[in-house]
Every structure is written in C-alpha cells, then in structure tokens.
C-alpha positions in Angstrom: -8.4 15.3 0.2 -9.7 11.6 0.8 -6.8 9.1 0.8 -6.4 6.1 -1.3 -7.0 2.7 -0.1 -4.6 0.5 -2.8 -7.0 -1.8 -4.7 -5.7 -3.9 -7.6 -9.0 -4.9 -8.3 -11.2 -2.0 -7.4 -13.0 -4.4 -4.7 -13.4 -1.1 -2.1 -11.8 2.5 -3.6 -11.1 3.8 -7.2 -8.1 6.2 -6.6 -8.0 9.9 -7.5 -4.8 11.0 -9.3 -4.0 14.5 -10.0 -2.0 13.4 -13.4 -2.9 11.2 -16.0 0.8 10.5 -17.1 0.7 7.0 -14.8 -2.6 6.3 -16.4 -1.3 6.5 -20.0 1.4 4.5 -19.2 -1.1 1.7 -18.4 -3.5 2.8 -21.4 -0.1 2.0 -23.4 0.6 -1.3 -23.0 -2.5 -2.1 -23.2 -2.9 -0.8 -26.6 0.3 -2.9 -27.8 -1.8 -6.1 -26.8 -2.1 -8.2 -30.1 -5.3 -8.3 -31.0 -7.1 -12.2 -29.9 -10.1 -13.7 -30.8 -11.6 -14.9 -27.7 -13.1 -17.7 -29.0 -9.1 -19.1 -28.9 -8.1 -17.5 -26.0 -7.3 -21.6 -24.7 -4.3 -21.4 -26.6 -1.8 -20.7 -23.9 1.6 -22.5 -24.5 1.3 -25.1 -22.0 -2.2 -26.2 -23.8 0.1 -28.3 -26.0 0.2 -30.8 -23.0 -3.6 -31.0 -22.8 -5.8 -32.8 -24.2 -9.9 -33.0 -25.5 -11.9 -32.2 -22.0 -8.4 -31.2 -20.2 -7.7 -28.5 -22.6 -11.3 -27.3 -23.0 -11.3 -27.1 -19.2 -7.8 -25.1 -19.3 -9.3 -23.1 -22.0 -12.1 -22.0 -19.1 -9.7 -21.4 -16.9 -7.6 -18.8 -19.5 -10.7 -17.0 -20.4 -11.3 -16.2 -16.1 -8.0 -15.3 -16.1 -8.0 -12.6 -18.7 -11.4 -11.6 -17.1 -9.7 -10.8 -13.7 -6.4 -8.9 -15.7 -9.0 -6.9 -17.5 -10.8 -6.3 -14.3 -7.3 -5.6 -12.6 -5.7 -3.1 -15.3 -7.9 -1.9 -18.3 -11.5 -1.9 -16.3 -9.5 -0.2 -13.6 -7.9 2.2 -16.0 -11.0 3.9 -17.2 -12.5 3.5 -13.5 -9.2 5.7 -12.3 -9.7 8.1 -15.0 -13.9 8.8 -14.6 -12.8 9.0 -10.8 -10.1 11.4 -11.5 -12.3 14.3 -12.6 -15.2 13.4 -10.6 -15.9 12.5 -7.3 -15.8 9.6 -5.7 -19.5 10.4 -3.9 -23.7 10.0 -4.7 -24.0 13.6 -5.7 -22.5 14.8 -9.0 -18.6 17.1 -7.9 -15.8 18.1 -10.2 -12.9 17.7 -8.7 -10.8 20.7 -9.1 -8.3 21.1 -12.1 -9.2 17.4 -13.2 -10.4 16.7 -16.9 -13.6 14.9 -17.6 -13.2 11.2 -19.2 -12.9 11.1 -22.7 -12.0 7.3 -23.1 -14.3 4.6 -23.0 -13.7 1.3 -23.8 -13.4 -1.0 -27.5 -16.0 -3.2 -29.1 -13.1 -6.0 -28.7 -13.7 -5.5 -25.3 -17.4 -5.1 -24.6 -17.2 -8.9 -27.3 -14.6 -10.4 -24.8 -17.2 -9.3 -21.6 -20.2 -11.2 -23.7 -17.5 -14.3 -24.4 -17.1 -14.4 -20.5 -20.8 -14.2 -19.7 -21.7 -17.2 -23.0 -19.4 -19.6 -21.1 -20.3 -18.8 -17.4 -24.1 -19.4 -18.3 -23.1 -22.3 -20.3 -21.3 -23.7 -17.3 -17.4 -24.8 -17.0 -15.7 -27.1 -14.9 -15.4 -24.3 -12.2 -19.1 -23.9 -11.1 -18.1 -22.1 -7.9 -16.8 -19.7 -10.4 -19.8 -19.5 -12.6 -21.4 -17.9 -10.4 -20.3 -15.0 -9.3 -19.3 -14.3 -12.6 -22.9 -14.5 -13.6 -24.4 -11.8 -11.3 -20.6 -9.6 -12.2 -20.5 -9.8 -15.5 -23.6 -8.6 -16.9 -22.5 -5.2 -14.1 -19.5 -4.6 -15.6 -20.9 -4.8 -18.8 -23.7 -1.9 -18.1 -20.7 0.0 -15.8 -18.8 -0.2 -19.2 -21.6 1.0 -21.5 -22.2 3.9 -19.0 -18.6 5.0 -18.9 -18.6 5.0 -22.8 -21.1 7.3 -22.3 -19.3 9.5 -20.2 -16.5 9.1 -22.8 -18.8 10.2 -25.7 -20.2 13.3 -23.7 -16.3 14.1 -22.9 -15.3 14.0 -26.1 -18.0 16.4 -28.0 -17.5 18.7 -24.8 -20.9 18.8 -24.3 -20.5 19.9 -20.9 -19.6 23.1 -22.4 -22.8 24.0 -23.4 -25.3 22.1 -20.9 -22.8 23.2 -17.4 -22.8 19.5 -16.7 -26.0 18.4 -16.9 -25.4 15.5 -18.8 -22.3 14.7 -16.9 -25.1 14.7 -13.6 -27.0 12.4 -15.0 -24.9 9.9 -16.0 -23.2 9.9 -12.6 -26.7 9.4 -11.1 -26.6 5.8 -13.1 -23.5 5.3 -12.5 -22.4 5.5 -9.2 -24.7 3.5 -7.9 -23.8 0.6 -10.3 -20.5 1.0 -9.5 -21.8 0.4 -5.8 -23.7 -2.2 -6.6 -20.4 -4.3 -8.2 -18.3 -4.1 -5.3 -20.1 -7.2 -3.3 -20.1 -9.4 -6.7 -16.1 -8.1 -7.0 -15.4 -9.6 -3.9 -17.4 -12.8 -3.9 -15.7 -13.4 -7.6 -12.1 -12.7 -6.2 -12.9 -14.9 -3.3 -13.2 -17.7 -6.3 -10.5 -17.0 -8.7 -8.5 -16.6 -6.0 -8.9 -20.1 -3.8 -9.0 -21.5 -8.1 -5.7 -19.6 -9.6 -3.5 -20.3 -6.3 -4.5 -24.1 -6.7 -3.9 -24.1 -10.7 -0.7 -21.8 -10.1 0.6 -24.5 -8.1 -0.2 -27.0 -10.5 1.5 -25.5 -13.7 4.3 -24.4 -11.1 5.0 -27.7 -10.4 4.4 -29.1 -14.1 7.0 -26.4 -15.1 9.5 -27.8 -12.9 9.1 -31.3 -14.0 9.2 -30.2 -17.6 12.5 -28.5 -17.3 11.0 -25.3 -18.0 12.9 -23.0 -15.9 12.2 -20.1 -17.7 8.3 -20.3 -17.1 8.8 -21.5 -13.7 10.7 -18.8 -12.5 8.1 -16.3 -14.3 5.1 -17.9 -12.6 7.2 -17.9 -9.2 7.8 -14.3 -9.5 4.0 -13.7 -10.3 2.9 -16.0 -7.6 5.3 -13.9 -5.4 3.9 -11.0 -6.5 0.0 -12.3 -5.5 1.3 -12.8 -2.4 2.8 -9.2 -1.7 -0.3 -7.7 -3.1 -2.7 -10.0 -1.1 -0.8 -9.0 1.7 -1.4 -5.4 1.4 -4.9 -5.3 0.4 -5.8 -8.1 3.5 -4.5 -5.7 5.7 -6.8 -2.8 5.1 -4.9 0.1 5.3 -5.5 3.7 4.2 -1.9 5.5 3.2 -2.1 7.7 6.0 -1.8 4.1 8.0 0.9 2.4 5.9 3.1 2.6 8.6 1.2 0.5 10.5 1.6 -2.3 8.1 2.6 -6.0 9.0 5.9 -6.6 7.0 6.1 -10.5 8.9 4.7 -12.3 5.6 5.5 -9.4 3.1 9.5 -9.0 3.5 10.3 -12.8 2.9 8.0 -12.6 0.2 10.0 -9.5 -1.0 13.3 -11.4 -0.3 12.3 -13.9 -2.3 11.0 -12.0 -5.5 14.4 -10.4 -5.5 16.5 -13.1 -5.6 14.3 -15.2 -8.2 14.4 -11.7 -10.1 18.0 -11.9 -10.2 17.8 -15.9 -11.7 15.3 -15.1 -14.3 17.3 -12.1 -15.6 19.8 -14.2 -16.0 17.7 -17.0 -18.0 16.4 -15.4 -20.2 19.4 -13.9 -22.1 19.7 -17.5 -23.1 18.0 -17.7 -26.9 18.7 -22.1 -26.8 16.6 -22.2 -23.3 14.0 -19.8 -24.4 13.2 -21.5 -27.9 13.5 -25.1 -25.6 10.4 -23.8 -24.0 7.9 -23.6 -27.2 7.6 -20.1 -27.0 6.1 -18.9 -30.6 6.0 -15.2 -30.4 8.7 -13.5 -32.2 9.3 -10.6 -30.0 9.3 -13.1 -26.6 13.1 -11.6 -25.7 11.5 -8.3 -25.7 8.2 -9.4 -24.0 10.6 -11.5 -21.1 13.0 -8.1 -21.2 9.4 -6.1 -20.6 8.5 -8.3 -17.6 11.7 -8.1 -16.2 11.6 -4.4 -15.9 8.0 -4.0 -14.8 9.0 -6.7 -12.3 12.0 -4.5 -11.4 10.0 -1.6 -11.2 7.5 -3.5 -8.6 10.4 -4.6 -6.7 11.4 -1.0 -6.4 8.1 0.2 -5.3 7.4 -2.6 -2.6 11.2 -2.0 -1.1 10.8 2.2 -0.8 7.7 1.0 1.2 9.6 -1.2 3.6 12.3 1.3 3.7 9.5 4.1 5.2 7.8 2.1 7.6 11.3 0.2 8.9 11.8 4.1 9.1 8.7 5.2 10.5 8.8 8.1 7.8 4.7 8.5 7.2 3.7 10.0 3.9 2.7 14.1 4.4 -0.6 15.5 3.8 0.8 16.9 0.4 2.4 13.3 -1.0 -1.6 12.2 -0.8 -2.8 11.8 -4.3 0.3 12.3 -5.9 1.7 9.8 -8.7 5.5 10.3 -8.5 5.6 9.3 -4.6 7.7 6.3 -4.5 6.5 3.7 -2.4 3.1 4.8 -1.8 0.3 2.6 -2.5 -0.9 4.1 -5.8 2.4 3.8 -7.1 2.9 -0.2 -5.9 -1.0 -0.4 -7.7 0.6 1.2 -10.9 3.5 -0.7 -10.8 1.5 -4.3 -10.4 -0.6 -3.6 -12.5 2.3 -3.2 -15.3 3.6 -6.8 -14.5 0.4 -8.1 -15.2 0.1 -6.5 -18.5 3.7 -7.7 -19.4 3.1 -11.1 -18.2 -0.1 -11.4 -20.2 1.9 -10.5 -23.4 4.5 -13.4 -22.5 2.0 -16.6 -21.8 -0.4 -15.0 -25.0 
C-alpha cells in the first residue's frame, strides 16, 4: 500500500482512504455553506473599517482567500474521493473494494473559479499573486470539468456496461493535468502564503486595537494552526517517517493553541462581547461553538501525534490508509481541514 504524505493543499500526494465516512463529514459542512454571490464576497466584517480603494483591495484579498479554502477542502474533497477508487499512477487501476466517484462539483463553484480567473486577469493590488493564479486557475478549472465527468460516468454506472473503458479514458486526461497543477500549486502557495501571513498580522493587530478579543483570539488560533500545518508539510515526511518529525517549532506552537483555545471558549459564551464585535449572522454562537470544536478536534489530533513520536510508537503497516487512526497525518489533514470550513462560516 503506498503511504500518505499529509497535504492540506494537494501540492505533492492526494490520499487514498479505504472509507468515505471522513470524506462526508467534509462534503457536509460544506453543503451548510450559505450560498454567496461572489461578486460580494468583499463583505467580510472588518470591511466596515475600509474604505473606496482600501476595501476594493481587501475585497481581492477575500476572494484569494476563499480560492485557497476551496483549494484546501472542497477541491481536495473530490480529489480524495477520484483517488480513493483509483490509483494514484499514469495507467488506469481500481483500487480494490473502492467505489468509483460519483460527485463532481456545483455550477456555484465552477462561477466562483471564473470570478477568480476575471479578477486575476483584470489585475489586483497583489500582482505577485496574479500570476500564478493565472496559469492555476484556468487547470483547476479543466481538472474540475474532468472530474465532473468522472462523476457523470459514476453515476449512470456506465462502467458496468463498457468494463471501464470510459473510466480509462478519462484518467488518461486527467492524470496528467492533475500533474501538470502541482508546480502552479506550489508557486501559488508560495504567494498567498508570504501575502496572508503579512495581512494576518495586520488584522491581528487591528483586532487588538479594536478591542475585539473575540476575533483576535480566532485569528490567533488560525494563525496557530498555519503554523502547525506549515510545520508538518515543510518537513516532508511520509507516515512511515512521522517519528522522525521535528517537534522544536511545533510543540510551542501546540502549547500555545491550547491555552488560547481555552480563552476563546470562554469568550464566546459572552452574547454582550460577541454582538460588540458586529457580527450579523444569526447563528454566529453556533458557528463560534462549531469552530471551537473543530478546533478541539485539531488539538486532539496534533497532541496523539506528539504523544507517538515523544513515544517512539511508529504507526504499523496495517494503521496505513486507515481514517479512524488518531494522530496520523490523514486524520490531522481531516481535522484542519474542518477548522477551515468552520472558520469560513464565522468571518462570512
């Protein structure tokens, strides 16, 4: 069995699972997302504090941001799932016991991919992020329209009829897009990444000012969380290596997430401080209760991984592929993954 490589944003590996439980529990939150027009996806809360050019630029900024969530969690839903039934290689290979896809992705989301490539080629204030999104977008768009296929030719069970065939062919197109992506995926993270640390710090420090403790402590917790994942995925470890991982820079990270955990669980059971901070949603005390458990959740999976390799307790052969393994890196992926979905429905 090839072992996983954890990628939150399916720069190297797309993981094969041998249940798709995990993956529906992704595929439903995403499908509690309010629906958006992405012509107004600028209106973030803290947009009341901007204004003309400012806000149009922060506007930019949101729309990238969504981009790299859907890359992150929906994108690398359907990826996960196509790779669950098939092989990860060139030439066309069931995997055993695996269903073929039979989801592909909404019109809402193939618009949202066209809204990202209009303002890229239109030009923003982040150039250095125009351009990698303009050689990535227009591939995850084709990657997308393929997969639907695959999600058609699922769904009818034409493979049925034609022994997989059709399933052959449209792994011969693509594979090697998916291929193609991964040097555009990384040139593209390199850029949001350098741009979102420097605007994270930015509204970090404006939520601070602003008394906004709530939002400050959520952005500190997701800023801690960037840093565990960076962390991990820097480090370029398969699972069978994990115990080989440098814990120097993740366990005071860890440390850290706990105890702001702890504070913001605190916060938000305060209605007066979380209607002080302009929040408009009505089911925000749900939403912050969702992103405190998904937070919890990642807090749990990044401490069973400390506790093995403090340990020196190795995964087995058999844990290898397997969702319910706390701890491993599929499960940490899963689990960030989650907090990003639950903090998207908070700052939407």
């Amino acid at each position: 069995m090839k072992k996983a490589m954890l990628c939150i944003s399916i720069l190297t590996i797309i993981f094969s699972l041998s249940a798709c439980d995990d993956i529906k529990m992704v595929q439903n939150s995403f499908q509690k997302e309010k629906t958006r027009n992405t012509e107004q996806l600028g209106d973030q809360p803290m947009d009341v504090f901007k204004k003309g050019d400012l806000k149009m630029e922060y506007g930019e900024y949101n729309t990238y941001m969504y981009f790299s969530n859907f890359l992150a969690a929906r994108y690398h839903y359907i990826s996960v799932f196509y790779f669950q039934g098939v092989r990860n290689e060139p030439e066309f290979h069931l995997v055993e016991g695996e269903e073929y896809l039979k989801e592909g992705f909404t019109p809402e989301e193939f618009d949202f991919i066209r809204h990202v490539m209009k303002i890229a080629n239109g030009g923003t204030h982040f150039p250095e992020v125009d351009k990698p999104v303009k050689t990535l977008a227009p591939l995850i768009l084709k990657t997308m329209e393929i997969y639907n296929e695959a999600a058609a030719y699922g769904q009818a069970e034409t493979y049925k009829n034609d022994h997989y065939e059709g399933a052959k062919e449209i792994h011969s197109r693509l594979f090697p897009l998916v291929e193609s992506s991964k040097a555009p995926l990384s040139e593209y993270k390199r850029a949001i990444d350098e741009l979102s640390s420097k605007k994270m710090e930015e509204e970090i420090r404006a939520m601070k000012e602003r008394g906004y403790i709530i939002r400050y402590n959520m952005l500190k917790l997701f800023s801690l969380r960037n840093q565990i994942m960076d962390e991990i995925i820097n480090q370029n470890l398969v699972q069978e290596e994990m115990i080989k991982l440098d814990l120097s820079n993740i366990r005071p990270a860890y440390e850290e997430f706990l105890a702001t955990l702890s504070d913001f669980e605190k916060m938000i059971g305060n209605r007066k401080a979380i209607d002080a901070e302009l929040f408009t949603d009505p089911t925000i005390s749900e939403d912050l209760s969702e992103f405190v458990n998904d937070s919890k959740e990642f807090a749990k999976q990044i401490q069973e991984m400390i506790r093995r390799i403090d340990e020196n307790e190795p995964f087995t052969e058999k844990d290898y592929g397997q969702t319910n393994v706390d701890g491993s890196f599929l499960k940490i992926d899963w689990a960030s993954i989650n907090m990003v979905q639950s903090y998207s429905k908070v700052i939407s």
